[in-house]
N, C-alpha and C positions, 0 to 999 in steps of 0.2 A: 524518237520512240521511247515510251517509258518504261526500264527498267520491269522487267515481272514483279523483282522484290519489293519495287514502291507500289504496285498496285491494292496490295492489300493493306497498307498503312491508308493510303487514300482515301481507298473504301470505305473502311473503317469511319474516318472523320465525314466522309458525306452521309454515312448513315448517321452517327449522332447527330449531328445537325438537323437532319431530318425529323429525327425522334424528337427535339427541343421543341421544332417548329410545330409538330402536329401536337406534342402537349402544349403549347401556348396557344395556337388554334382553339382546339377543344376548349381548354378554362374560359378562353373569353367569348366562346361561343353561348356556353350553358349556364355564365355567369355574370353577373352584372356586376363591378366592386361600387366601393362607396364611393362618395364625393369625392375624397383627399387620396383617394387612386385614379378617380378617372384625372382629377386635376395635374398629378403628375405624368399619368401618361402623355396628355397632352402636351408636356415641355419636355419628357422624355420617351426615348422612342425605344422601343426593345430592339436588342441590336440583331437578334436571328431574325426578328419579325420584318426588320426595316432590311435586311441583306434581299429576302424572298418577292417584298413587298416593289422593291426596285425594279424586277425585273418588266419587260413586255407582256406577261401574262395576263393587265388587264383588272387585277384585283381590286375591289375598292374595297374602303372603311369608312362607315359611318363614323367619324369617331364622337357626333354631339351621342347616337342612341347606342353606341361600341356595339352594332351590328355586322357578321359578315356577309358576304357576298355569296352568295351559294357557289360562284365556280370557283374558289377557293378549296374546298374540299375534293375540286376533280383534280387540281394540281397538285393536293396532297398527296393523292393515292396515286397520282402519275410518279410524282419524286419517289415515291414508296418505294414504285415496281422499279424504277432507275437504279435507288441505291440496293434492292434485292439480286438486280442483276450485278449490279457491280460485285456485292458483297460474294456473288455467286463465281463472278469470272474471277475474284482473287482470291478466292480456293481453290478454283481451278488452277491456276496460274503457282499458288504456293506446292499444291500437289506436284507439279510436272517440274516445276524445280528438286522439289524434295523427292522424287522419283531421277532424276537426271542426276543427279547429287550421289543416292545412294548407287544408281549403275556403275558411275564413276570411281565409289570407293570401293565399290565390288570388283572391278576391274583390277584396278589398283592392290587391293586385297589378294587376287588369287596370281598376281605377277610377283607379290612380295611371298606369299605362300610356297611357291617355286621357288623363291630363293633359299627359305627357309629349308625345304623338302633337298635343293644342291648341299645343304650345310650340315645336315644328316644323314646326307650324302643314299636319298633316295629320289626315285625320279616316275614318273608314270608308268613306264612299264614295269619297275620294280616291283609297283604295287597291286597293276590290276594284272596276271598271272595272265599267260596266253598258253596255248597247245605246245608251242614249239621252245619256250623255257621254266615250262612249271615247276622244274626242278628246282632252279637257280631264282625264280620268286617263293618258293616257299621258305628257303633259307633268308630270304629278305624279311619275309613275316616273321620268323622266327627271332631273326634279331631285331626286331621293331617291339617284339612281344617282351624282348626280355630285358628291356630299358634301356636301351643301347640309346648312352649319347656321346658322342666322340668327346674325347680330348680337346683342351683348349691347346695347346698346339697343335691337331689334327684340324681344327675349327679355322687356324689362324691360314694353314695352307689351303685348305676351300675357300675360303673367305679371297684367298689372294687369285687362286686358280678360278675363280665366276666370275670375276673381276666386282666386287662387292665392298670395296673398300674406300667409297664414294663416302661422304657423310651424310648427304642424302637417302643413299639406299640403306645405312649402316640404322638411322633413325627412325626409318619404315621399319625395319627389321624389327628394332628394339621396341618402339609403340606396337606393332601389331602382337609378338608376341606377350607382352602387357594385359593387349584387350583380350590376348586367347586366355590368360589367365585371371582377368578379372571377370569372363565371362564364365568361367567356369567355379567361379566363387560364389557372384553373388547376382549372375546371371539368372533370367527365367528358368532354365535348367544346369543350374550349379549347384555344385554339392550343400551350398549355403542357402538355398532358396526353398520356401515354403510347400512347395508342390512337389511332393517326394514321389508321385505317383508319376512323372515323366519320362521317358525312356529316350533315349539319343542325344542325340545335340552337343553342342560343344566343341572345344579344339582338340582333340584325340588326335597324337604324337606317331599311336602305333597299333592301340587294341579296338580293332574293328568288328570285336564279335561282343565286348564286355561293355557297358556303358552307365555300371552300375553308378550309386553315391559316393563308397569306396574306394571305386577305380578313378571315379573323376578327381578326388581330393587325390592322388596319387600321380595321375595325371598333371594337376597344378602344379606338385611340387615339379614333377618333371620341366617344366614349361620354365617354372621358376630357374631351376638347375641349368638349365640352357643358354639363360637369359645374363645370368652370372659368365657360364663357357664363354660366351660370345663377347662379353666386357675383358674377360680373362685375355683371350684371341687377341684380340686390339692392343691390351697394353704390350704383349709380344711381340707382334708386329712393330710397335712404334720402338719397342727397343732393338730390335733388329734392323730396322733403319736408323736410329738413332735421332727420331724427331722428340721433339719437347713434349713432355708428358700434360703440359698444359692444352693442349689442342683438342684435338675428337677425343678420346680416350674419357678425360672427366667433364666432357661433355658430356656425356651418351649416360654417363653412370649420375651426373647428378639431374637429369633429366628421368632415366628412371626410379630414381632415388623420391623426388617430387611426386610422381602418378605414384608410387608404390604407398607413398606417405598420404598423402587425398584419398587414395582410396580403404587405408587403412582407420585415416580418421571417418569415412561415412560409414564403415561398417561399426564404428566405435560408437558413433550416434546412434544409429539405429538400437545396436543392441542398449545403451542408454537407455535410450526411448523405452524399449520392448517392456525395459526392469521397471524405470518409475511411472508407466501406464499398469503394470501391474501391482505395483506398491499402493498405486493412486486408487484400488480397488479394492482395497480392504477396508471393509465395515469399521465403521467406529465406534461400533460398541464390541467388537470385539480387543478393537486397540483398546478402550478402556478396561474391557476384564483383562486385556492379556498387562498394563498396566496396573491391577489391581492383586494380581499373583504374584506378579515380581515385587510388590512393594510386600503384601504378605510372607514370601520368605526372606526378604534381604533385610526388611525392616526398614524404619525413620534415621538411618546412623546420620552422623554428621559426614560420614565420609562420602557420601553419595557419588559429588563430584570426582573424585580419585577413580571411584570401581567406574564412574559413565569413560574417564578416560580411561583406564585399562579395557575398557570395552571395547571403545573405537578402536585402539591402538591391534585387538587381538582381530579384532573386523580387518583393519588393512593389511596388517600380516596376510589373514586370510586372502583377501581380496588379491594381492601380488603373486601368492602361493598358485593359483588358479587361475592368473593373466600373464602365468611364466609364458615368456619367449619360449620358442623351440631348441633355438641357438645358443643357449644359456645354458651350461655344463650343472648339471645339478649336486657339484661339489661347492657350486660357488651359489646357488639360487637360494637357499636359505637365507644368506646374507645379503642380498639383493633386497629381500620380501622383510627382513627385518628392521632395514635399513633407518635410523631415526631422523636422515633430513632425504630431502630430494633434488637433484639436479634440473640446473636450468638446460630446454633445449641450448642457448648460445652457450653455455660452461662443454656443452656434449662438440659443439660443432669448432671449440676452441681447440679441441684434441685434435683435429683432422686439418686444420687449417694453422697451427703454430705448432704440436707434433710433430705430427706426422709428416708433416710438409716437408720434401728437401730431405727426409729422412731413406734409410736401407729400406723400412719397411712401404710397400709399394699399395696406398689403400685403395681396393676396387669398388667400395659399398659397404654401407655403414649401417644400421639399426639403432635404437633405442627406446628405451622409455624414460618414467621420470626417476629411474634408482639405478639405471645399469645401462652400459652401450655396448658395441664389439664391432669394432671393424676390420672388414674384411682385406684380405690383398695378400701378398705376397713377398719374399727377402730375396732383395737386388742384391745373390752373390756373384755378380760379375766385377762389379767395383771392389767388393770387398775382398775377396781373392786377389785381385792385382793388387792389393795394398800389403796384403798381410801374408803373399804366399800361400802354399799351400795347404792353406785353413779347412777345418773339418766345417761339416753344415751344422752343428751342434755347438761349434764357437764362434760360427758367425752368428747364429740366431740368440748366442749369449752376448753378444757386442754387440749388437743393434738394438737389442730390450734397453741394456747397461746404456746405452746412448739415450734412449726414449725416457728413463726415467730422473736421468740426466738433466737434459729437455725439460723434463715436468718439476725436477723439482727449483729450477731456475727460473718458474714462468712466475711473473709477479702476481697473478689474479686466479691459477686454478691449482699453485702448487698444496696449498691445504685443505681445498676440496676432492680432489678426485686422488685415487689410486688405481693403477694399473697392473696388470695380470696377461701374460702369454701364456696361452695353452692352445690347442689341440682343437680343431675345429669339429664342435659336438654333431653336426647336421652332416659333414663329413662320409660318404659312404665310397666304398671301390668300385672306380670306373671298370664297364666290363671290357673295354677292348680301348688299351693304352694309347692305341695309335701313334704317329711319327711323335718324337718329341726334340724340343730345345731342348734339353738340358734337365727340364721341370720332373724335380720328384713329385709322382701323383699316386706310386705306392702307401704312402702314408698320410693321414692327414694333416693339411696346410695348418701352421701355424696364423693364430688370431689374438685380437689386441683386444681385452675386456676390461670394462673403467667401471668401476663405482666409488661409488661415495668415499670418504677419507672415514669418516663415522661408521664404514660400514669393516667391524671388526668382530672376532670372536668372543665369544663372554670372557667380561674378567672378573678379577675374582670378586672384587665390590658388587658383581651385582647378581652371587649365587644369593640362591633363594635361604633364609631359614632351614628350610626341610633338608637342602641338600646339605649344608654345613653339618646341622644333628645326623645325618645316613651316615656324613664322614668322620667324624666324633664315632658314631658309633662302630666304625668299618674298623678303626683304628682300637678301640677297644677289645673287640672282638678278635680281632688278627694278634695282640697282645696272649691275648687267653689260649687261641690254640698252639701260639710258639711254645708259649709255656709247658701245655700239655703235651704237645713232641718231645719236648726237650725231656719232660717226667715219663712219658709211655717207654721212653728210648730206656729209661731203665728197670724198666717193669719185670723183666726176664730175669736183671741179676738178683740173687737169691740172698746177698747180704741188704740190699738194698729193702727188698721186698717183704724180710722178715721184720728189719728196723721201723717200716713205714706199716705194715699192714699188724705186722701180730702185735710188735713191742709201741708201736703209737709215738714211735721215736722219727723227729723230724730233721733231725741233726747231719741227716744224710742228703737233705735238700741242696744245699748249697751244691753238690755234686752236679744237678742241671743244669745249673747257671751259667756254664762255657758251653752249651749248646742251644740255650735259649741265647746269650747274647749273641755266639756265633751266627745263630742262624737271622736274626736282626740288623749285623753287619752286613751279612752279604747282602740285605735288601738294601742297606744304606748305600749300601758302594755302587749300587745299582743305580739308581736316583742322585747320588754327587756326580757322577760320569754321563747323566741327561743334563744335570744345570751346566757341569763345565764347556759340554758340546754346546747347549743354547747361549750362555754365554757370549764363545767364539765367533759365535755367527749373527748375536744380539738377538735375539727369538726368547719372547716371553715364555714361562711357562709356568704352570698354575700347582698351587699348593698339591705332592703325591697321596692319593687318596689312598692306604694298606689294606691289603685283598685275605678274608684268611683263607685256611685251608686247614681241614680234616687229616691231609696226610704229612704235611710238611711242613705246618705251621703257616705258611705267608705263600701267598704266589706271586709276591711281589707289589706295584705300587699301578695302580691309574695314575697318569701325569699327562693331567690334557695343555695341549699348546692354547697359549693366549696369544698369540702373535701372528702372522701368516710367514713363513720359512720364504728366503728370497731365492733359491732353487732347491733341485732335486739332488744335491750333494749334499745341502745344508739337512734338510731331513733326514737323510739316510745317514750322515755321522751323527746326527742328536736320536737317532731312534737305535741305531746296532750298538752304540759306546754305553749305553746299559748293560743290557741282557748278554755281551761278547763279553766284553771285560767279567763279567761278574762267572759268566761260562767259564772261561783261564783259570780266576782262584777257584772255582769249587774242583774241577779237573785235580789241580795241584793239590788243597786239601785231601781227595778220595785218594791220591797217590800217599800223597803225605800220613794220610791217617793208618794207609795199607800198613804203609813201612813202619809206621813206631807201634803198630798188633803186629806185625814181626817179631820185632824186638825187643818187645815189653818183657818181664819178668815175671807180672805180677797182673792179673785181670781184675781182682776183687774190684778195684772202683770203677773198672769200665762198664759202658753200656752196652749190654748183650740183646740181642735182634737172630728173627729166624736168619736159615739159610737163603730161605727164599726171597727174601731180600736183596741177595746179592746176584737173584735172578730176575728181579722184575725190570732191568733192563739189559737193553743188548750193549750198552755201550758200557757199563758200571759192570757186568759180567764180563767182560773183554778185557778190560782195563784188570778186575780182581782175577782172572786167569793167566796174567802174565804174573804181575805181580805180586800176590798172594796166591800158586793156585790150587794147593791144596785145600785153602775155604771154598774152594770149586765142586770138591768131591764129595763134600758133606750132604747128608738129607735133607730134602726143604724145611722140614718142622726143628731141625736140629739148633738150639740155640747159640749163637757165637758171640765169643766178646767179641767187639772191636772197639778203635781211639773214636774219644768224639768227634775227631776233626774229620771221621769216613760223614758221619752221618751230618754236621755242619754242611763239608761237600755235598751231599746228594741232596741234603733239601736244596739248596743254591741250585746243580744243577735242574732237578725239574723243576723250578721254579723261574730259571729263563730260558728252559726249553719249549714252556707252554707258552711263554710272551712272544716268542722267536715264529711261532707257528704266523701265515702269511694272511690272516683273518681282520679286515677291519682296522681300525684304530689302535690294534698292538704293538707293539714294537717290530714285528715279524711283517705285520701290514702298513705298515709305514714305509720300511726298509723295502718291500716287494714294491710299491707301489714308487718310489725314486727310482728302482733296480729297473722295472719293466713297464713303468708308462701306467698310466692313470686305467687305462680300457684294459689291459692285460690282468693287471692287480685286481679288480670287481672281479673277472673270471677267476683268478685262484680262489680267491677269498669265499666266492661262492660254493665251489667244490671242497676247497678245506672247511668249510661249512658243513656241506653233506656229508662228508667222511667222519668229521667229528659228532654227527649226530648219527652214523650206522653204528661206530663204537661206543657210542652213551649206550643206544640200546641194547646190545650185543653184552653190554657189561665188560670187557675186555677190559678197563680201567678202572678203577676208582676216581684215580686224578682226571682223565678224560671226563668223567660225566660230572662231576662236581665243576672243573675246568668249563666246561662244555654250558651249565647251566651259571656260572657267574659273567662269561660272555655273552649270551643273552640276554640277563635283566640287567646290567650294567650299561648295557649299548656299545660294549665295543664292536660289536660286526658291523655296526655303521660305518662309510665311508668317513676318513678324517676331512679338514679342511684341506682348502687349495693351497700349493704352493704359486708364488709370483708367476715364476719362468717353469712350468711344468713341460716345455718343451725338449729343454738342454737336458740329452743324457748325462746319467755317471759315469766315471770309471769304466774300466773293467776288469781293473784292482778290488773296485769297491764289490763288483759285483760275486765276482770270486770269491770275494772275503763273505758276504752273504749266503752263494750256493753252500761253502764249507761250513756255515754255524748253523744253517739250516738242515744239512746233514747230519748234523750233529744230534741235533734235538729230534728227529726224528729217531736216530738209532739210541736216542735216551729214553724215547717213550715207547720203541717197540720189545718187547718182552724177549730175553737169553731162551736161546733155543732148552726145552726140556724142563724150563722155570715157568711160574706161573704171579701173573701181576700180585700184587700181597699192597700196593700203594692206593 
């Protein structure tokens, strides 16, 4: 008996044959050729003509007048109705397969669904609620509703307790959940599909009432998230029995690793498609005027070619910026999208196969594109515990980078292309119900392995622009002028000073500023020598300090942006506190020092004299002048006082790295927060020292605050700084200590002595 599935191939060729024969029929019924055709016919025979012609059917051919037979045409239309049947029983035939087929995987489908529904540990009656436990199904919907996906070692113990630990059943598991999620992308009614007016459908995990566009994209990730649990699960198990990591485990992951990539590239096609069928639709006469404008303002230069490549180059920036991964920490995606070369997939798949391979790090699933990868998995410290004792998670996850990078830069063929970065798994959210665990920290997010390009670095200084060089040229000029001017206001009050310079036109008394103009120049220098000696130490480029001025104190100090990437989060936090701390120490010691010799002076004529209230616009500078001077305490605020210059040298120094010290951005304050408390922590301070610092700009409580508050703005320090390597390994809690205490500090320097009023 013949196969169903050959039936329709058969068909198929008995109907063309057919179709040949009654178009050769026909022509040489209604047509007579010429000589030098009929002549060859005669010595050749058409070969469908001569198969039909063979049969018992009776046919003749004249072939002297190439006449046919009239019962020729009833065997045509008999073949006809033959090959219609056929053509007819092998649709039929194809259908009842392709219906038998799909029963099949529908069966199959809703046994592997069950498994899926044991591993989230829901079951039929959970779901459909009866009379007699609605209570105890409604809390089942409640946690179906509220994302509930177990632990990947909650996963691993279902997995074992269904007995699911087949590779067969492991690979249904994995493909099905796949198709739930590709069906809900770019399925008939997936959140990707053109037909937004559809309502249901799809693989819904748990919300039986929502069936929005939104919930289904939410939905996916969910499906997605599972789909990772379930690889997670596996590699557990396998280390809990202690089978070779080589077996199911990367199996399962580079089999979904494959459909995830297929189907990634056809939605990449299609949207392709969508752009250049739409490109492919613009008139061209309007490309020619919109050609015609661009040449009218840009002009005939010779540069032409330059500005067409700064085009493109700003077009693919573009183009990366807006085809950002999800999973891509957006401390590090700038430099991804900037990136000036691109990696090859094999340069991406040498990391996972000569890295990672054999390594602590345990890789479950990988990503990439053509400028940036990150692979997923987790740090084997079971080995490394037993080697090293009892090691913290924070030093083994610094020995296992410090090994990878090792690794890399040993490898003959990728160590001058790629660079590597552990950080914090950006896609990362908190499971709601921890379930049994191994061992596995799931409070915090898992540590991840991100590779780009070796070109892919911060700007250095060869390639600031013109404009920015003259802003810094000019910042440094500027900042000159109002040191100076402190330094001269600071003696505006004494009266020898005041009569010599304003009435008598006598300048002879200038020189008198000039220990408080330099002073106050040194402490910014001391400030910026104690950033290069820290970058130094650690070898971390850093780029020419740009000087900030200020209105009340001359200088707030220096921009000093990194050229380098810091190889952890120790390294930044001593190159960002060894300013602004050291430079806090001297000015402290100055404000003392200066107390004590307006103590002991004899003689005030050449001092600088300043209101009282000065010595109230802070609470720390008030504190400090109530021990140690404190009869300058009891004076009237408008009341003028000498004092040494070396009070007011200190206090510009101190605010001046009590505002850098602030936890905002790219300052020193935000650098050091962000080593101290983790990348996600720091954006949250950073953000609320934001707001705070912008209720008191308005409020007017400062002067320094709103002048402060508007040079961190158009400067861009409340930008996030760049990524360090190992953003995972904490500091200290020496360092951090020493952090909480300078932070303290500067705030009780900017908050105002009780009964005093800011005057800075």
């Amino acid at each position: 008996m013949t196969p169903p599935y050959f039936v329709a191939p058969k068909a198929a060729a008995a109907a063309i044959m057919l179709v040949l024969h009654h178009h050769h029929l026909t022509l040489s019924h209604a047509y007579t050729p010429p000589q030098h055709f009929t002549t060859y016919r005669k010595s050749t025979t058409h070969p469908v003509t001569a198969v039909f012609l063979s049969s018992s059917d009776g046919v003749a051919i004249d072939n002297e007048n190439n006449n046919i037979d009239s019962s020729a045409e009833e065997v045509a239309n008999q073949l006809r109705e033959k090959a219609y049947n056929l053509r007819r029983e092998a649709k039929s035939a194809e259908q009842s397969l392709r219906s038998a087929t799909e029963r099949k995987k529908e069966v199959a489908n809703v046994e592997t669904d069950e498994w899926i529904d044991s591993l989230l540990g829901l079951t039929t009656s959970a779901v459909v609620a009866t009379s007699e436990d609605t209570e105890s199904n409604n809390n089942t919907q409640d946690n179906i509703k509220n994302n509930h996906i177990p632990a990947a070692s909650t996963l691993a113990l279902r997995l074992q307790a269904n007995n699911l630990l087949s590779p067969s059943k492991l690979m249904r598991i994995c493909e099905r959940l796949h198709e739930r999620e590709t069906a809900m992308m770019v399925g008939p009614k997936g959140f990707l599909s053109k037909d937004n007016d559809v309502i249901g459908g799809g693989f819904v995990l748990g919300d039986y009432d929502n069936n929005s566009m939104e919930r289904k994209k939410e939905e996916t990730d969910r499906i997605s998230g599972l789909l990772d649990r379930i690889l997670q699960a596996v590699q557990i198990i396998d280390e809990e029995r202690g089978q070779s990591m080589n077996e199911l485990g990367p199996k399962l992951r580079m089999r979904i690793t494959d459909l995830r990539q297929s189907r990634d590239a056809l939605i990449r096609r299609k949207i392709d498609n969508l752009v250049n069928n739409s490109s492919a639709n613009i008139d061209k006469k309007e490309m020619e005027l919109d050609n015609l404008v661009r040449s009218s303002f840009d002009g005939d230069n010779n540069d032409d070619e330059s500005k067409n490549e700064e085009r493109k180059k700003q077009e693919r920036i573009m183009k990366r910026l807006i085809e950002t991964p999800t999973w891509l920490q957006p401390s590090i995606a700038p430099f991804a999208a900037t990136s000036p070369v691109e990696v090859s997939v094999a340069h991406w798949k040498m990391i996972k196969s000569d890295i990672l391979a054999d390594s602590k790090f345990i890789c479950t699933s990988w990503d990439a594109t053509e400028v940036a990868a990150i692979y997923r998995g987790r740090i084997s410290t079971r080995s490394m515990s037993n080697a090293n004792g009892n090691e913290s998670d924070e030093d083994t996850v610094s020995a296992v980078f410090d090994d990878l990078l090792n690794r890399l830069q040993n490898h003959p063929e990728i160590s001058t292309k790629i660079q590597l970065f552990i950080v914090e798994d950006f896609e990362w959210r908190p499971p709601i119900d921890m379930g049994m665990s191994y061992g596995a920290r799931e409070d915090r997010p898992p540590p991840v392995i991100v590779a780009l390009a070796k070109e892919a670095v911060p700007e250095q200084e060869s390639e600031r622009s013109l404009t920015n060089k003259s802003l810094a040229v000019f910042s440094t000029l500027t900042t000159l002028f109002t040191t100076c001017a402190y330094a001269v206001s600071s003696f505006a009050l004494n009266p020898s000073f005041f009569n010599a310079v304003v009435k008598d036109n006598d300048t002879t008394l200038f020189p008198l500023c000039l220990p408080v103009f330099f002073g106050v120049l040194a402490i910014s220098a001391l400030h910026e020598v104690m950033h290069i000696v820290a970058a130094k130490k650690y070898g971390v480029k850093i780029g020419n300090p740009v000087p900030l001025p200020s209105l009340q104190v001359g200088s707030f100090g220096s921009i000093t942006p990194l050229r380098s990437f810091p190889s952890s989060r120790s390294a930044l936090f001593d190159i960002a506190i060894s300013g602004p701390g050291i430079a806090m120490l001297a000015s402290l010691a100055m404000i003392v020092l200066g107390l004590r010799l307006t103590m002991t002076a004899q003689s005030f004529t050449y001092f600088p004299v300043v209101p009282a209230a000065l010595m109230k616009s802070s609470f720390l500078i008030g504190s400090i002048a109530s021990i140690v001077f404190p009869k300058v305490m009891l004076a009237p605020l408008s009341q003028p006082i000498p004092i040494h210059g070396l009070f007011l040298v200190g206090l510009a120094g101190l605010f001046s790295s009590s505002v850098n010290l602030l936890p905002i951005g790219r300052l020193d304050g935000g650098r050091a927060s962000m080593a101290a408390y983790g990348r996600r922590s720091a954006s949250l301070i950073s953000l609320l020292s934001l707001l705070l610092l912008a209720f008191y700009s308005f409020n007017g409580v400062s002067g320094i605050i709103i002048f402060w508050g508007a040079l961190v703005v158009l400067t861009g320090q409340r930008l996030a700084d760049i990524p360090v390597r190992n953003e995972v390994t904490e500091i200290s809690g020496l360092r951090v200590a020493i952090y909480n205490t300078l932070l303290v500090l500067s705030l009780l320097t900017l908050a105002p002595f009780p009964g005093g009023v800011s005057s800075m």
